[in-house]
N, C-alpha and C positions, 0 to 999 in steps of 0.2 A: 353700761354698754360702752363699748370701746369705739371712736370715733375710725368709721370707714374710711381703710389706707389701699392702696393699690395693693392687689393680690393677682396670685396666678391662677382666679379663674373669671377674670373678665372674658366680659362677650361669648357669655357662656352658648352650646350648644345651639340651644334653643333661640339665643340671639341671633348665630350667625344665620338660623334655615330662615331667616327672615330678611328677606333680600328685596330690596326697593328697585323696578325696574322704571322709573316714575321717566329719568333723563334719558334713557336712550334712543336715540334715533335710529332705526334699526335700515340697515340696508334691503332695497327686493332682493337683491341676493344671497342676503346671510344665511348660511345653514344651519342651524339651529343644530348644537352639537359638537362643531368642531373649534372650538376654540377661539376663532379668528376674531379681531376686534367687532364686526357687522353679528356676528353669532347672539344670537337676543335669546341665547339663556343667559348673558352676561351684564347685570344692571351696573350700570354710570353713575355713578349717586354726584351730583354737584354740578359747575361746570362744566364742560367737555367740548372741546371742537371736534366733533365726528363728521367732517367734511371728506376727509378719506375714508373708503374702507379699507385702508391695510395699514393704519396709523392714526389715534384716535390721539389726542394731545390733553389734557386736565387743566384748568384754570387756577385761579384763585389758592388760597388754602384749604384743606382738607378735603379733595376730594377723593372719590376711592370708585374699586370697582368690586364688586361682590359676585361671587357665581360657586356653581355647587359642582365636583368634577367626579370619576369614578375612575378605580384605577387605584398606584400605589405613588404616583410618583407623578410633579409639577412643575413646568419649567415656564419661567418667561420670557418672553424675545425681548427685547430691548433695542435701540438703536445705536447709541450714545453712551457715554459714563452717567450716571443718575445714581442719587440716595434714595431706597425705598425702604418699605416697611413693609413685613407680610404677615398676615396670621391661618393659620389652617386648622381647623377643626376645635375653635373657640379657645385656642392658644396664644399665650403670651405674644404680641407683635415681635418677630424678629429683627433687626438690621440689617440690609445690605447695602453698603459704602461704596461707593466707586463702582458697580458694576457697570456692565455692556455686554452685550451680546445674549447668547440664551443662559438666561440666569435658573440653575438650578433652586428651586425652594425648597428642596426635601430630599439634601443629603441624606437622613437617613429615612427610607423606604416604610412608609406607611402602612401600615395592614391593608387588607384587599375591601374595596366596601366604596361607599358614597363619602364625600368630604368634602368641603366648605372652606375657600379660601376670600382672601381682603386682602387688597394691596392698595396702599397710595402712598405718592412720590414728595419726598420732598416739594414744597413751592418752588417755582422759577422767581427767586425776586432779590430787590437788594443787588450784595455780591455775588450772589449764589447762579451761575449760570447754567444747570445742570439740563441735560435732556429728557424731559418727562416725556418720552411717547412711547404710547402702548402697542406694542406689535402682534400680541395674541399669547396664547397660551401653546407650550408641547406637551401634549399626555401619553400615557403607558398605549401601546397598542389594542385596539379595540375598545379606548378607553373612552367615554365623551363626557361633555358638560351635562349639566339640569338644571333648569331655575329653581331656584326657592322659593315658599310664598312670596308674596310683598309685602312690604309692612305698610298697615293702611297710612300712615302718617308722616309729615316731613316739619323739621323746625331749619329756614335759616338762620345762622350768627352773621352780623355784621358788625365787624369791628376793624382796629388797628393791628397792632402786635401785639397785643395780649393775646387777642380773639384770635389771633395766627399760631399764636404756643411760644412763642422768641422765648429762649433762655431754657423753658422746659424740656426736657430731657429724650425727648422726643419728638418737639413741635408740634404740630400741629396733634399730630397722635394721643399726647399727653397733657393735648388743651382742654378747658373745661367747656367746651362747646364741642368739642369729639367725644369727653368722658360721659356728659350730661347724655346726648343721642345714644350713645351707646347704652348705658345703665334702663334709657325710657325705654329700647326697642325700636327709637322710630329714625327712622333717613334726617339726615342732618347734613350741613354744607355749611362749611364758614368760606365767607364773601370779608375778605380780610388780606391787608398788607400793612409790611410794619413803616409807621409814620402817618399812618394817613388821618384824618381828620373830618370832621362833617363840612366845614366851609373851606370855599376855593381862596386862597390867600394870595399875596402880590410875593412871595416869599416863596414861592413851589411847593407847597402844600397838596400831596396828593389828595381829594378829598371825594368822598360818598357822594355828593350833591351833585357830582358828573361822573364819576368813576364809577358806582354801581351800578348803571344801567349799563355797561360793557359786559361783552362776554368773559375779557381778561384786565379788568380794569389797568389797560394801556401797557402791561408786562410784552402784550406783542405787538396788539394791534389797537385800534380803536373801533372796531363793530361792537355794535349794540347786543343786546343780549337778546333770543326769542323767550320772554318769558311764559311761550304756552307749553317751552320745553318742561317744566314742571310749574309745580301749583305748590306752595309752601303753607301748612296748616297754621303755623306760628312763626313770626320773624322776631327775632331776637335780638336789639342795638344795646351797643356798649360804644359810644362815640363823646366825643370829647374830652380827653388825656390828651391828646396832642395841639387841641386848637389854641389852648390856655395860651399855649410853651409859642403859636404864632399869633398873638396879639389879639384873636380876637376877643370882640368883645361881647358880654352879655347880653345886649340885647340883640346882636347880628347872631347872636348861636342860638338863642330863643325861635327866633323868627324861621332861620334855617334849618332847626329843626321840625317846625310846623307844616313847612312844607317839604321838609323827607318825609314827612310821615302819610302826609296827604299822597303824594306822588305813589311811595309804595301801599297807599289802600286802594290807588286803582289799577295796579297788577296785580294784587293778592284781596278780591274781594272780601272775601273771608275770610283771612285769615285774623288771627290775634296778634296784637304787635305788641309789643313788650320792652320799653323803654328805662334800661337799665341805668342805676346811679353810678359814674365811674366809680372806680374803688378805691382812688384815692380821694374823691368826692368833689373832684373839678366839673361845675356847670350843673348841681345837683337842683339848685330852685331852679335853673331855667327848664332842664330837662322835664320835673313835675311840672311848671309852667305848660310846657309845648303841649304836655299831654293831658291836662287839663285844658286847651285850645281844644283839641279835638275832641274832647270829648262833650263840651260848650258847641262844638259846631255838631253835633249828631253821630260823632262815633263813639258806641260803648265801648268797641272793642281793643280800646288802647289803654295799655295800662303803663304806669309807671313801679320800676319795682326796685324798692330802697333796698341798696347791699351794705347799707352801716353797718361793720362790725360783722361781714364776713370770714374778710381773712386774717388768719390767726399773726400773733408777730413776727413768728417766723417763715409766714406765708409769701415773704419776698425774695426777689436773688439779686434786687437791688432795690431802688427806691421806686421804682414802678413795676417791674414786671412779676408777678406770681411764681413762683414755683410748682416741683408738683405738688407739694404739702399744701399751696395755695387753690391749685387749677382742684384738688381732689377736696378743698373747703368749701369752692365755692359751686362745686356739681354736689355738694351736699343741700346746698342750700336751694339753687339754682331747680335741680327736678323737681322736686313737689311744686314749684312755682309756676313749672309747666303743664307739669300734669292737673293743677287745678284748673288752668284755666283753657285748657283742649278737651278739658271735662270726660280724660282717659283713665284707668287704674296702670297704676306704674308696674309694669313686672322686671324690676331692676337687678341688675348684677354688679358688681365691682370692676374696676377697669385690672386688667392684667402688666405686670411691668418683669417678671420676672416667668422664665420656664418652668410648668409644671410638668410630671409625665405623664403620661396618655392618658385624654381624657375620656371617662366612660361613657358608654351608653346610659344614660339618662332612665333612671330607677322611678317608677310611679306610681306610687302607693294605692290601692283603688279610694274613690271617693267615700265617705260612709256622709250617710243621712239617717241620722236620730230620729227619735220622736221626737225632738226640740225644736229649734227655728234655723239652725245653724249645721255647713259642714265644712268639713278639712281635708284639703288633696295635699301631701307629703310628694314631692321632685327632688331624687338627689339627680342635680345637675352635673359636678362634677364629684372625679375619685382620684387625688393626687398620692393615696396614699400613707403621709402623714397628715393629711386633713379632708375637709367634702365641704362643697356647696350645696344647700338644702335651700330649694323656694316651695314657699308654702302657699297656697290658694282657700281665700277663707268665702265661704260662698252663704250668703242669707236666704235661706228657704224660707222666709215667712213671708206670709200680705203685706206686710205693713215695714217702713224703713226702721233700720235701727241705728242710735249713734253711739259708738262705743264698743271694744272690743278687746279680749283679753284669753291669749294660749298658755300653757302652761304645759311642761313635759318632764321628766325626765334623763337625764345624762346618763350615758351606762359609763363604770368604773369611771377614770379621773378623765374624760373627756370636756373640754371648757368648750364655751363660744367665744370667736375669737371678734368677732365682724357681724352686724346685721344693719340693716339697709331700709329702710320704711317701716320702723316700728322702733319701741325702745326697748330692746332686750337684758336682761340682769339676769346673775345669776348666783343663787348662794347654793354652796355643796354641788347636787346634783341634781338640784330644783331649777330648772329656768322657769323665763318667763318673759313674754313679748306683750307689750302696750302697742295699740292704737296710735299711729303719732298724731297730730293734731288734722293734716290735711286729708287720712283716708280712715279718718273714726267713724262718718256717714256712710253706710251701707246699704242702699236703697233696695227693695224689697225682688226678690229674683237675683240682687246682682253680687258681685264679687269685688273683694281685693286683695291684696298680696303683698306678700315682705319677706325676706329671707337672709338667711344667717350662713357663716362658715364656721365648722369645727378644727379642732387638732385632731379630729379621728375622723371615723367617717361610718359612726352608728350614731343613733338617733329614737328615739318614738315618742312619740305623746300622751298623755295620759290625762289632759282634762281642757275643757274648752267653754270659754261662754262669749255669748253675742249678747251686749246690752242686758246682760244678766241672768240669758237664759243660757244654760247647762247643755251639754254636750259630750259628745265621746268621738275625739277625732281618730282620724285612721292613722295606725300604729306603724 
């Protein structure tokens, strides 16, 4: 199996119709349809100061706005000069540099139909003084928006500049806490700026233990956050790279982080927090420390999660910050560790860094149900042409759980796998073959899980299937 690299078909299809309106605050007067910031087909995923309705502003890093439009063609208003990013119809993230005013997203003219746009702005932070505010959408005549599902789930990141993308090739876009949300399907928000630290220092140390609970931690203003604007299923900390570098000490980061942790379990009742080892491994015992605190004082649901041996050598673009080679090591590592423990079946894709050409309508093989215990749904997601995106749905029809699992098909003419994603795929001649990976070998009885692969062409069938040993005939 070849280790998963960015490809051109991140945030495939089926990703983008799944649009989290969880953040937004929706104006009495928005018209559901015409584009305007207050229009609540358009979900806010992060941050957001929605205090205007004709000018909605983003916080932090990574936030975005997601919405589904009709028509052939997309423009955005803008205020200001701002860097954004766009992606339309589960296409590679675009660039645009310095624009202002109504920025076209689709110089070239879309076919006629339903489509799914993502835009987010550069962070305001640092040197960077750009104008992130969202002015609305311009559509083709008679054209309007539409929501997409929601996607039931949401993970914050809180971190420094790692957790922001600094140096990655895209920021925030290209971080492992935008790639990771994106691969699971679920709403994600990184609560992040570069420098910052868990403790307040005599040194000006931006730090989490006062800054998080800000709507923009202090970028504009200092108001506090409504945390009933969303409800986070899992929060996800990577904090302590920077405190080392201001003096503190081990037992003041220990401490400090018992009570982040405590503070953010009583905004996020429920959620799972997930207490990351930095990655160069600064305040590794205290962090296992903090979170065995809490788990000694009644919360199970805190976990610590060791990133030893991550990222790969060349996972750096210096002596701290990740690359993409890094941010795409460590969202390898990273999702199954969430998905185990929001106790969801990952239905992942690869993140996009380069343009494909139009991607297709999503091809559905029908279900087949054997006389076995086991079936198989075949999705080509994407059709770029010289290659396709195939997720595949393995579903346990029996009574009873089963652990372990094993697809087997073969390749027409010299067609390889290039890429697969929740499973271990190999493949000799024209034989493949995809393993169970260790976190979704458990099958429990009625339920399902998923994994999927890209080729260099874009045919495909299966030809043999077992579930914990029982035999199969999946759909071709």
């Amino acid at each position: 199996m070849r280790r998963l690299r960015t490809t051109t078909v991140a945030l495939a299809s089926a990703a983008l119709l799944s649009l989290a309106g969880l953040m937004l605050a929706p104006s009495a007067q928005a018209a559901a349809g015409d584009g305007t910031p207050s229009d609540t087909n358009i979900s806010f995923v992060g941050r957001w100061n929605t205090s205007s309705a004709s000018a909605y502003v983003p916080y932090w890093a990574g936030a975005y706005l997601r919405v589904g439009f009709t028509g052939k063609t997309v423009k955005l208003k803008q205020r200001n000069t701002i860097d954004l990013w766009a992606s339309i119809d589960g296409k590679a993230f675009t660039a645009f540099s310095g624009v202002s005013g109504t920025v076209n997203l689709t110089p070239t003219a879309l076919a006629a139909g339903n489509h799914t746009l993502i835009v987010t702005y550069r962070q305001v932070a640092g040197s960077y003084t750009g104008d992130a505010v969202f002015q609305g959408l311009t559509l083709d005549s008679g054209a309007t928006t539409f929501k997409a599902p929601a996607r039931a789930k949401l993970v914050e990141f809180v971190g420094d500049s790692i957790t922001a993308g600094a140096t990655s090739s895209q920021l925030a876009v290209t971080d492992y806490a935008f790639v990771t949300g994106e691969r699971l399907s679920l709403d994600h928000t990184q609560i992040a700026i570069g420098g910052m630290c868990l403790s307040e220092t005599t040194d000006s140390c931006w730090a989490h233990e006062t800054r998080y609970w800000m709507s923009s931690g202090g970028q504009v203003g200092t108001d506090l956050w409504n945390f009933s604007r969303y409800t986070a299923d899992a929060v996800v900390i990577n904090l302590g790279t920077n405190d080392k570098s201001h003096g503190v000490s081990s037992a003041d980061f220990q401490a400090k982080y018992v009570t982040f942790l405590t503070k953010i379990r009583a905004k996020f009742p429920n959620a799972k927090l997930l207490a990351m080892r930095t990655f160069i491994g600064r305040y590794a015992a205290e962090t296992q420390a903090a979170v065995q605190a809490r788990n000694a004082a009644g919360d199970a649901a805190v976990f610590y999660v060791d990133t030893t041996g991550w990222l790969p050598a060349d996972g750096l673009s210096d002596s701290v910050h990740p690359n993409d080679k890094g941010h795409l090591a460590i969202a390898d590592k990273l999702a199954p560790v969430i998905t185990a423990r929001l106790g969801t079946t990952a239905t992942t894709a690869p993140t996009a860094t380069a343009s494909p050409s139009p991607t297709v309508t999503p091809t559905v093989t029908p279900t087949v149900t054997p006389t076995g215990a086991c079936a198989v749904t075949y999705t080509r997601t994407s059709d770029w042409g010289s290659g396709a995106q195939f997720d595949v749905t393995i579903r346990n029809t029996s009574a009873a759980a089963v652990n372990g699992w094993t697809l087997t098909w073969t390749l027409p003419g010299s067609q390889n796998v290039t890429q697969a994603w929740n499973a271990t795929v190999t493949q000799s001649g024209t034989a493949a073959k995809a393993v169970n990976a260790a976190w979704n070998a458990p099958i429990p009885a009625a339920g399902s899980t998923a994994f999927g692969f890209t080729t260099d062409s874009n045919l495909t069938g299966a030809t043999g299937f077992t579930l914990n040993g029982t035999a199969c005939t999946a759909a071709a």
